[in-house]
C-alpha positions as CSV (number, residue, x, y, z in Angstrom):
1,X,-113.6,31.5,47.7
2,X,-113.8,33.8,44.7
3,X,-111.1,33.8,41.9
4,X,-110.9,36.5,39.6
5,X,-108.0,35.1,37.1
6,X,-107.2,31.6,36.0
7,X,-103.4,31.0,37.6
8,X,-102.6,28.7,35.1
9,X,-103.2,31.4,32.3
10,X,-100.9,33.5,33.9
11,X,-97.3,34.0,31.8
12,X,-94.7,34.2,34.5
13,X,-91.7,35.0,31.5
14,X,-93.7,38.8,31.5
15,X,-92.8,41.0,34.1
16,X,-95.4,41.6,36.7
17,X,-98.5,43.8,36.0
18,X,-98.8,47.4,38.1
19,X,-102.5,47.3,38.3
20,X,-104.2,45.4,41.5
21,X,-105.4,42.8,42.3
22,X,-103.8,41.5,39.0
23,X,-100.5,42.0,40.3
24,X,-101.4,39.8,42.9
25,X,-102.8,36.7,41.0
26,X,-99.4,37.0,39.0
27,X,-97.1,35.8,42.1
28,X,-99.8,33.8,43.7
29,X,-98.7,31.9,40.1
30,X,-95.3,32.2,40.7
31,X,-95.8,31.3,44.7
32,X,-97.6,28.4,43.8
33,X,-94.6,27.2,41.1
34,X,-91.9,28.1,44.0
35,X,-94.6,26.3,47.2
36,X,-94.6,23.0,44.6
37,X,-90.7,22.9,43.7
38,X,-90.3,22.8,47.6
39,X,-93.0,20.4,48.2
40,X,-91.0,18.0,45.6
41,X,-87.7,18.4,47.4
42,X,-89.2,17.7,50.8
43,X,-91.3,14.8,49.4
44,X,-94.4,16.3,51.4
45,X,-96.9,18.5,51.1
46,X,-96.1,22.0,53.0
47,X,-98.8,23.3,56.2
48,X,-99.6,26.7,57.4
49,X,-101.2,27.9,60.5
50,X,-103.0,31.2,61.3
51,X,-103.3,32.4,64.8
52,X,-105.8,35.4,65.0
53,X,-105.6,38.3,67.6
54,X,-108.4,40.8,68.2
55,X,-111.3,42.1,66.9
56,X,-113.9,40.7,63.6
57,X,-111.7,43.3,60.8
58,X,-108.4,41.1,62.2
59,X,-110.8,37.9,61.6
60,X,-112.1,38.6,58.3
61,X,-107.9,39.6,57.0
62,X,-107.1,36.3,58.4
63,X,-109.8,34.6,56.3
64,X,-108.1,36.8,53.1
65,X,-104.8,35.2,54.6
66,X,-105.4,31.7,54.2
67,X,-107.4,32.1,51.1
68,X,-104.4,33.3,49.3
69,X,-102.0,30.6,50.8
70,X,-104.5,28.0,49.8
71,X,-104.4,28.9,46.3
72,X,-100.5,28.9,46.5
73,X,-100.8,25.4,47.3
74,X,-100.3,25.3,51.3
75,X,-102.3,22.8,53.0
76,X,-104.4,24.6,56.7
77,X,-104.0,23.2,60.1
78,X,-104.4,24.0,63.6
79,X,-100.5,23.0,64.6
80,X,-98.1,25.5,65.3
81,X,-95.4,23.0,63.8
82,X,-96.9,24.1,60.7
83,X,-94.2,24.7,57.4
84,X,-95.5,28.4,57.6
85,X,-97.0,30.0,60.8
86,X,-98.5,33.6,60.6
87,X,-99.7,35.5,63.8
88,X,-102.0,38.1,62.8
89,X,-101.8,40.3,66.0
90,X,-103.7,42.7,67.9
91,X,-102.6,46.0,69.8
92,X,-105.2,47.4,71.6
93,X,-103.8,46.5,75.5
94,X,-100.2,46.3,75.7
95,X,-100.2,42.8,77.2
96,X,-101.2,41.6,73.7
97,X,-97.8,42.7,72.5
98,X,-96.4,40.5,75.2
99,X,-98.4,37.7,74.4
100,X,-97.1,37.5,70.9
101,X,-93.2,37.7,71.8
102,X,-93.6,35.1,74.4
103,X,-95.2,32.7,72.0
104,X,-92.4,33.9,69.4
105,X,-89.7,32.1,71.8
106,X,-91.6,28.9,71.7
107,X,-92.1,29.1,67.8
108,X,-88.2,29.6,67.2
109,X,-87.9,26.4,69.1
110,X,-90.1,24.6,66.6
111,X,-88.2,26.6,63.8
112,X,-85.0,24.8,64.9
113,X,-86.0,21.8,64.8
114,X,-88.2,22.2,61.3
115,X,-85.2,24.3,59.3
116,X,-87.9,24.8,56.6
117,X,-90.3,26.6,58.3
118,X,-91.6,30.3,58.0
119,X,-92.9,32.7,60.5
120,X,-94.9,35.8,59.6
121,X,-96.3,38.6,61.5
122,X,-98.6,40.6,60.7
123,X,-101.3,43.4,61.8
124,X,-102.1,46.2,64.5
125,X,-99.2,44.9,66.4
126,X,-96.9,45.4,63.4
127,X,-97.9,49.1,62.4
128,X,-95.5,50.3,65.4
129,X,-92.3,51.2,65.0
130,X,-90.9,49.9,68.1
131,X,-92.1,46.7,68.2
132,X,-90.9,46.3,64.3
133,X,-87.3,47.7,65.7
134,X,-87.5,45.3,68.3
135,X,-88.3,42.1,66.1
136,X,-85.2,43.2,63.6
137,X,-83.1,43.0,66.6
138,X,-84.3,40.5,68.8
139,X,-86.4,38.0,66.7
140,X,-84.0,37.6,63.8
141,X,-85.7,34.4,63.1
142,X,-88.6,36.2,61.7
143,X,-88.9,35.5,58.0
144,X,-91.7,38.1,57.4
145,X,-93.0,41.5,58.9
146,X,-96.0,43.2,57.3
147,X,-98.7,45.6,58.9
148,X,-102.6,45.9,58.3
149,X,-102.7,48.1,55.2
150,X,-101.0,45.4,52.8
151,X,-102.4,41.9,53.8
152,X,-104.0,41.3,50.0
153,X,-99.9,41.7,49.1
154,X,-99.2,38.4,51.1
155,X,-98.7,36.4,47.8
156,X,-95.8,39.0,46.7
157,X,-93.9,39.4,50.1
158,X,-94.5,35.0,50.7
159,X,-92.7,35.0,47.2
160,X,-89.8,37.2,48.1
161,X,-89.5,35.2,51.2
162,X,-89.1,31.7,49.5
163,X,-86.6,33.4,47.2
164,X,-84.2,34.6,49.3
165,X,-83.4,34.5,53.2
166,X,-83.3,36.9,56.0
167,X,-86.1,39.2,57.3
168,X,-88.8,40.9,55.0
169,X,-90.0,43.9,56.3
170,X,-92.8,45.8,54.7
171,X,-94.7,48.0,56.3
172,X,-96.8,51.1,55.4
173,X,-97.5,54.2,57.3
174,X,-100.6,54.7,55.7
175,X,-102.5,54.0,52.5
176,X,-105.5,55.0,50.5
177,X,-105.2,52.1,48.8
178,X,-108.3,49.1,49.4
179,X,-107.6,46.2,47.1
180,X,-110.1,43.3,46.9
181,X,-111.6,40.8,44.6
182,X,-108.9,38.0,46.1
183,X,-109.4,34.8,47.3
184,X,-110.8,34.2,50.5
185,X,-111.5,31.1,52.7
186,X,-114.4,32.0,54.9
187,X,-114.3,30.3,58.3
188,X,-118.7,29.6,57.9
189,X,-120.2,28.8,54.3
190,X,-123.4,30.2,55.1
191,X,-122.2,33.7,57.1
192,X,-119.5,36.2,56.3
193,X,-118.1,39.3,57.4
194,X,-117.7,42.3,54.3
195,X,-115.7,45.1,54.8
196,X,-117.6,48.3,53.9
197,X,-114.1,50.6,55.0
198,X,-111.0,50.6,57.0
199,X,-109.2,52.6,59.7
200,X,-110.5,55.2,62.4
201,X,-111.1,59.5,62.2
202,X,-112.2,59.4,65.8
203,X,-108.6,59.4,68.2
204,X,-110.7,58.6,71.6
205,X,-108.0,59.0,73.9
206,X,-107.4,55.4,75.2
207,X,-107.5,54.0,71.6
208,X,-104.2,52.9,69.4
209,X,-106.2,52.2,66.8
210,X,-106.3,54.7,64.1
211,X,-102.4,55.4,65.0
212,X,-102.5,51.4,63.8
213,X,-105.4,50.9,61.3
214,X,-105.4,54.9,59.4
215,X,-107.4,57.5,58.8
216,X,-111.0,55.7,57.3
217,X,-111.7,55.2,53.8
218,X,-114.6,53.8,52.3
219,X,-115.3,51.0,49.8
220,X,-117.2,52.0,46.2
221,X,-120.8,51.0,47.3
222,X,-120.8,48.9,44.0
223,X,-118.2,47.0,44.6
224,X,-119.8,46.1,48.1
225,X,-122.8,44.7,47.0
226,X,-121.3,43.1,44.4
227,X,-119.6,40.8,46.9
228,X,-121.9,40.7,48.9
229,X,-124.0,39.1,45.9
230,X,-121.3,37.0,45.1
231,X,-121.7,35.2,48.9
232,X,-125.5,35.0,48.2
233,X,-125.0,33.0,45.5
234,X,-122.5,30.7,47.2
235,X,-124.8,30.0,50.1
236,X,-124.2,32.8,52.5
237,X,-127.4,33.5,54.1
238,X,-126.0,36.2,56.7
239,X,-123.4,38.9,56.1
240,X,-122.2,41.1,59.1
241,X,-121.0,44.7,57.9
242,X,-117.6,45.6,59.0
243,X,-116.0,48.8,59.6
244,X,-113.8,50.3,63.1
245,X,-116.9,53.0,63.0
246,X,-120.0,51.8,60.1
247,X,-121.8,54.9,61.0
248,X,-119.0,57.2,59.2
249,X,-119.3,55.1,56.4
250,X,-119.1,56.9,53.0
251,X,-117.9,60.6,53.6
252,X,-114.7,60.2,51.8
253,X,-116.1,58.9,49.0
254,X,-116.3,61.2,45.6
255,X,-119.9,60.4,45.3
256,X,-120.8,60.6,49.3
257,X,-123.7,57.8,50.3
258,X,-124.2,57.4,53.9
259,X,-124.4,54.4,55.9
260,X,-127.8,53.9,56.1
261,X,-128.2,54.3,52.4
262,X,-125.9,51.4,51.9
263,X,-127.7,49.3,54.4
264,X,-131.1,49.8,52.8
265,X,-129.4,48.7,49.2
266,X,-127.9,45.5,50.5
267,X,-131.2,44.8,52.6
268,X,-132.5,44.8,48.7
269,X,-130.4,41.8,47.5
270,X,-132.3,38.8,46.6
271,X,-131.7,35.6,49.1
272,X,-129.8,37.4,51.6
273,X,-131.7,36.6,54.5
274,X,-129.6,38.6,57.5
275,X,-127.5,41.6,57.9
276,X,-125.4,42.9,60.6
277,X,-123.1,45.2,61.4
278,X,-120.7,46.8,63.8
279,X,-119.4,48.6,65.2
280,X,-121.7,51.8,65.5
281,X,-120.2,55.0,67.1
282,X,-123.1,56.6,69.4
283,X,-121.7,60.4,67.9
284,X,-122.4,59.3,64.3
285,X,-125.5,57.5,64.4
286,X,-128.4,58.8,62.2
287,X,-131.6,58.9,62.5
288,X,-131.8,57.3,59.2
289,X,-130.4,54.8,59.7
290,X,-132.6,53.8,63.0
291,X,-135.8,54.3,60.4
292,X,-133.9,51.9,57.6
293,X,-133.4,49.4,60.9
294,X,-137.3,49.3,61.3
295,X,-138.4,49.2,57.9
296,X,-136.5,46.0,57.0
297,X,-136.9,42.5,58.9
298,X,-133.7,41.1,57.7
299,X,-131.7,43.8,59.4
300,X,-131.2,42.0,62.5
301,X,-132.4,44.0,65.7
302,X,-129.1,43.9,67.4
303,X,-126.9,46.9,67.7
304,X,-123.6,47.2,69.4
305,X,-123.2,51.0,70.8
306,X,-120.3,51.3,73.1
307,X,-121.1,54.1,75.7
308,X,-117.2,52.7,77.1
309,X,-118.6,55.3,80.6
310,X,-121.5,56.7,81.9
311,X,-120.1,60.3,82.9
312,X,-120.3,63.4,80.7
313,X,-117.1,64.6,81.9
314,X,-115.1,61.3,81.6
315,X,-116.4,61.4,78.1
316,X,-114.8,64.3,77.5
317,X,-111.7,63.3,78.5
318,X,-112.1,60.2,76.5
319,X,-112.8,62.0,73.3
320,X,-115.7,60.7,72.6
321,X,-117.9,63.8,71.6
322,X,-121.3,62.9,73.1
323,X,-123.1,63.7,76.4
324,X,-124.6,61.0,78.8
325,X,-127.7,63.2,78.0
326,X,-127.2,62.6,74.3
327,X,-126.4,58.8,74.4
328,X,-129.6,58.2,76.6
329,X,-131.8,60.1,74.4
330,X,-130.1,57.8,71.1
331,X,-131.5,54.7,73.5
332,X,-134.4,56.1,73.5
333,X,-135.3,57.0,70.1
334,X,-134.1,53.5,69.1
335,X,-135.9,51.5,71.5
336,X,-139.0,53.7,70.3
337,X,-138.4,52.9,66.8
338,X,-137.6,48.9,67.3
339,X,-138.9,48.0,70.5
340,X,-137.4,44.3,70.3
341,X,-133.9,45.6,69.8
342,X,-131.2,44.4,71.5
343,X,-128.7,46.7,72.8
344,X,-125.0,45.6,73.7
345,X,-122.0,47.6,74.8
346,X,-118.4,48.6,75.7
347,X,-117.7,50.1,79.2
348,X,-114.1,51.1,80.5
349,X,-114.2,50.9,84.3
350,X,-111.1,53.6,85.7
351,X,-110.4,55.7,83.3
352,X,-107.8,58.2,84.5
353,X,-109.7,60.9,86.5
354,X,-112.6,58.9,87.4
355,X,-114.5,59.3,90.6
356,X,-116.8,57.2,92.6
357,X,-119.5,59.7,91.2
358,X,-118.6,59.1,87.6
359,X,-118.8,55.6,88.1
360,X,-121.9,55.6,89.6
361,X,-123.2,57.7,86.4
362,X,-121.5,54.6,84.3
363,X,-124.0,52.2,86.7
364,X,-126.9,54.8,86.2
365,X,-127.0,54.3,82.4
366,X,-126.4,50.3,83.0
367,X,-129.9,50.3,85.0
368,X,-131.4,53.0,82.5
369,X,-130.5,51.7,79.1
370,X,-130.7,47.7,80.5
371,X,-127.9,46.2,77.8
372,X,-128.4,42.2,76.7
373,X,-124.4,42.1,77.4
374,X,-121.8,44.2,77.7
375,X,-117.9,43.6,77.3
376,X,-116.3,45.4,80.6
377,X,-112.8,46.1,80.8
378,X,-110.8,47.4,83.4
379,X,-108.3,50.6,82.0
380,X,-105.1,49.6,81.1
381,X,-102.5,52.3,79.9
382,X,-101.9,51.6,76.0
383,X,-98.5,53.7,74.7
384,X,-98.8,56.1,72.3
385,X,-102.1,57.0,73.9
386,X,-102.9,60.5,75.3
387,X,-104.5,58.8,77.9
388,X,-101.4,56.9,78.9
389,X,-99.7,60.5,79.8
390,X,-103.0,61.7,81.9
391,X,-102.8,61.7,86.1
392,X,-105.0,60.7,88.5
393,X,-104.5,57.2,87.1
394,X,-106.5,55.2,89.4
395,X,-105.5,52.8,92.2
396,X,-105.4,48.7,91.0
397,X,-108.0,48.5,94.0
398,X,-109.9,50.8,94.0
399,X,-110.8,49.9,89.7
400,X,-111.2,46.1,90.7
401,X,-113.7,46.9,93.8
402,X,-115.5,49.3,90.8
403,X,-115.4,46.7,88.2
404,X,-116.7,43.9,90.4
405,X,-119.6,46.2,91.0
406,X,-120.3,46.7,87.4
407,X,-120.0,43.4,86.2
408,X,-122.0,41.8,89.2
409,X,-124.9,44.2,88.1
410,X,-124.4,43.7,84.4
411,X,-124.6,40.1,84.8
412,X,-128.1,40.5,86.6
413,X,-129.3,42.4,84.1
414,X,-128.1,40.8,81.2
415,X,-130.2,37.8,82.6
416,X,-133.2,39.1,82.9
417,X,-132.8,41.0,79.4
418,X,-132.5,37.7,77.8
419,X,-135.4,36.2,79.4
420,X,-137.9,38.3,78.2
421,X,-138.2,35.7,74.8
422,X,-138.8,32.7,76.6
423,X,-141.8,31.1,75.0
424,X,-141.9,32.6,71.8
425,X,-140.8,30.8,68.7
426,X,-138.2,32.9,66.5
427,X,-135.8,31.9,63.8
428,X,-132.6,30.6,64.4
429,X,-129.4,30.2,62.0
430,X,-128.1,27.1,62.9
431,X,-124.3,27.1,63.2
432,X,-122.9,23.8,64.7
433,X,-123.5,21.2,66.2
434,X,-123.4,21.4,70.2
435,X,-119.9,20.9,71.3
436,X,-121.4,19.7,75.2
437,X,-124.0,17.1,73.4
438,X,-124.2,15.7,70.2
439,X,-127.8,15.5,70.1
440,X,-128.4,19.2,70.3
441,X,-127.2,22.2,67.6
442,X,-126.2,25.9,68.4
443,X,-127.5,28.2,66.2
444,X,-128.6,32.3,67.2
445,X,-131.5,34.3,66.9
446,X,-131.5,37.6,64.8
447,X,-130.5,39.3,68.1
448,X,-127.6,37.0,68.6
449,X,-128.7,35.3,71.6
450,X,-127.4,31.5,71.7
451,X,-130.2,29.1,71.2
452,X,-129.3,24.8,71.7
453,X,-132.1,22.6,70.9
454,X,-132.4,18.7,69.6
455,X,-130.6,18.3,66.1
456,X,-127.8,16.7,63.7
457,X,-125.5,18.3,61.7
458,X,-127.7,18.5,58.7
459,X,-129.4,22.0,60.0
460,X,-126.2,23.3,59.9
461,X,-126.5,26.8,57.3
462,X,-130.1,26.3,57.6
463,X,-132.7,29.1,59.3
464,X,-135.5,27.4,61.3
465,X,-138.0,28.2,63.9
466,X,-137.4,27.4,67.4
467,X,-139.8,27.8,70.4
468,X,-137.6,29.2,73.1
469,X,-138.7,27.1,75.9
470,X,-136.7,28.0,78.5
471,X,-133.8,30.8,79.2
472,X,-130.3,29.5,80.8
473,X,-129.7,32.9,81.8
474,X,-127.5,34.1,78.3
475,X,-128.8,30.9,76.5
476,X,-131.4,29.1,75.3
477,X,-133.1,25.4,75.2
478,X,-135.7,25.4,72.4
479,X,-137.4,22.5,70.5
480,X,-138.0,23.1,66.9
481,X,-141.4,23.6,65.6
């Protein structure tokens, strides 16, 4: 957890400063005053919860979440009886949204019975109108609204909360803003996600996201490696680059560097042993960056490339601007560059319009491009989507029969991807110990493939070489050497 300021230097008689993340460390201070006077009167010491929705940038916020809350003096737990309970939610399929309000109704329960606790709400979810309309109407017991573009504010808007009741509400349409340099509780001491930018440029047509995340904008390059120092020297080992779209990394910057410039500089820093990133856009990656990806071992040869269909006219409707043509001749240069790679994906299986021959061009490019894994996901309309307006939306059936198929086949090959290893010996990062047997650790090669083999919970954080003695079909058993 990094700390930038010293709260107990901090003069709460001044006003508050403008400049961030100083404005921030100023109520965490005042938070932490407010968090200890309410300890006192309840004779206890006061528990949050985080529940975390989505994808690895609503992960890494959550990690910002309870660092801050943590230096105000809250104590973590898993239990929704918590004193202060935050969902940070996710938007991407509708029935996410209806997830959240159904767990909302059992949450007022708890508030009912606990007068003093607080709710918050926070993320994708939040940055729609509607569903922030709804909440001021419906879920009154809501103590505090915010979206995705002012989590590092949660100190200021926890502060206003203690200090008076009713609903806060603060939401932003957009930003340019990034504010970092807070405190942060990582959920592994020796990995961490970094966020290189935030929000989306690319509107593919099924996709909320950049209506809910922004337009991108890109972190100083400095300030990037500087953290990502920072970890190093606390004992991080493997940082994973984040970003809705890494590959458009830096074009909004006054001093333009692209991705793969950025990856070669962190690939420089002393002690870091991994890196990894996601997620790559097929449109947007460079040939650079493929030739950075050979040239330097701890760039993990693993790359996520969501090809979400395998039909050039699907694609098109999807906004995705590339060809099957194109994305099979990326595989190919990539594969001919780093030979070992691993390749995983996204595939959307009925996509409005799609025939039995586009599908069977989404199952050509499975037997082609032979993934390790791929996430499949039936379509599902998302509102607010120009995809959610388009006809020929296709019959429940008829996308289940397709998406049987597809994962049947996926499956088989994802099996005989992983295979190929068996009886080398490769490094492994070893993460926990095995939750089946005690006498065995899980830790993951540089490709991310799951390796259990014979330890104790001192390898944890700890890179060793495993033989990989025989494949499980998306696992290994190893013995260390």
């Amino acid at each position: 957890m990094f700390n930038e300021i010293n709260l107990d230097e901090i003069d709460l008689t001044e006003s508050p400063p403008s400049e961030e993340p100083r404005r921030q460390y100023y109520f965490m201070a005042k938070c932490r005053e407010l968090v200890r006077k309410k300890k006192e009167e309840l004779g206890r010491p006061l528990s949050f919860c985080i529940e975390t929705f989505g994808c690895q940038m609503n992960a890494r916020d959550s990690e910002k979440l309870r660092g801050i809350l943590e230096e105000i003096g809250y104590i973590k737990s898993d239990s929704e009886s918590s004193d202060f309970v935050i969902y940070n939610t996710c938007t991407v399929r509708e029935n996410a949204n209806l997830r959240v309000y159904g767990r909302l109704g059992y949450l007022h329960a708890l508030k009912k019975k606990n007068p003093h606790m607080m709710i918050g709400l926070c993320g994708c979810m939040m940055q729609e109108p509607e569903v922030v309309e709804k909440l001021k109407k419906s879920y009154r017991f809501v103590n505090l609204i915010f979206g995705t573009h002012n989590i590092y504010k949660l100190a200021e808007l926890v502060t206003e909360a203690l200090e008076q009741d009713g609903m806060i509400v603060d939401i932003w349409k957009d930003t340019d803003q990034i504010v970092e340099n807070l405190p942060i509780d990582r959920k592994y001491p020796f990995k961490s996600g970094v966020n290189i930018m935030f929000g989306c440029n690319n509107f593919c047509s099924y996709c909320i996201v950049p209506y809910v995340r922004g337009r991108e904008r890109s972190r100083l390059p400095e300030e990037i490696l500087e953290e990502i120092r920072r970890l190093v020297d606390d004992g991080v080992k493997e940082i994973m680059l984040l970003g809705q779209n890494v590959n458009s990394y830096g074009r909004n910057l006054a001093q333009p560097l692209s991705f793969a410039e950025l990856l070669e500089q962190a690939a420089g820093i002393d002690g870091l042993e991994r890196i990894r990133f996601m997620t790559s856009h097929p449109k947007d990656l460079s040939e650079e960056l493929i030739e950075v990806m050979s040239r330097y071992p701890k760039i993990c040869p693993h790359l996520h490339l969501p090809v979400q269909s395998g039909s050039t006219e699907i694609l098109r409707q999807m906004n995705r601007r590339y060809t099957k043509e194109s994305y099979l001749a990326l595989v190919d240069r990539i594969r001919a560059s780093i030979p070992d790679i691993s390749l995983t994906t996204d595939i959307i299986v009925g996509f409005p319009g799609e025939t039995e021959e586009d599908f069977m061009e989404t199952m050509d490019v499975v037997e082609k491009v032979r993934y390790d894994s791929a996430f499949t996901f039936i379509y599902s309309k998302r509102t607010g989507t120009p995809a959610a307006a388009m006809d020929n939306q296709i019959p429940e059936e008829v996308v289940k029969d397709r998406f049987d198929r597809l994962l049947a086949r996926v499956q088989e090959i994802a099996r005989e991807q992983s295979s190929r290893f068996e009886g080398r010996t490769m490094d492994v990062l070893v993460e926990a110990v095995n939750e089946q047997d005690s006498s065995l650790v899980t830790g993951r090669l540089a490709n991310n493939l799951v390796v259990h083999f014979p330890g104790d919970a001192s390898m944890i954080g700890t890179i060793l070489p495993v033989h990989l003695d025989c494949c499980k079909g998306f696992y290994y058993i190893g013995s260390t050497v």
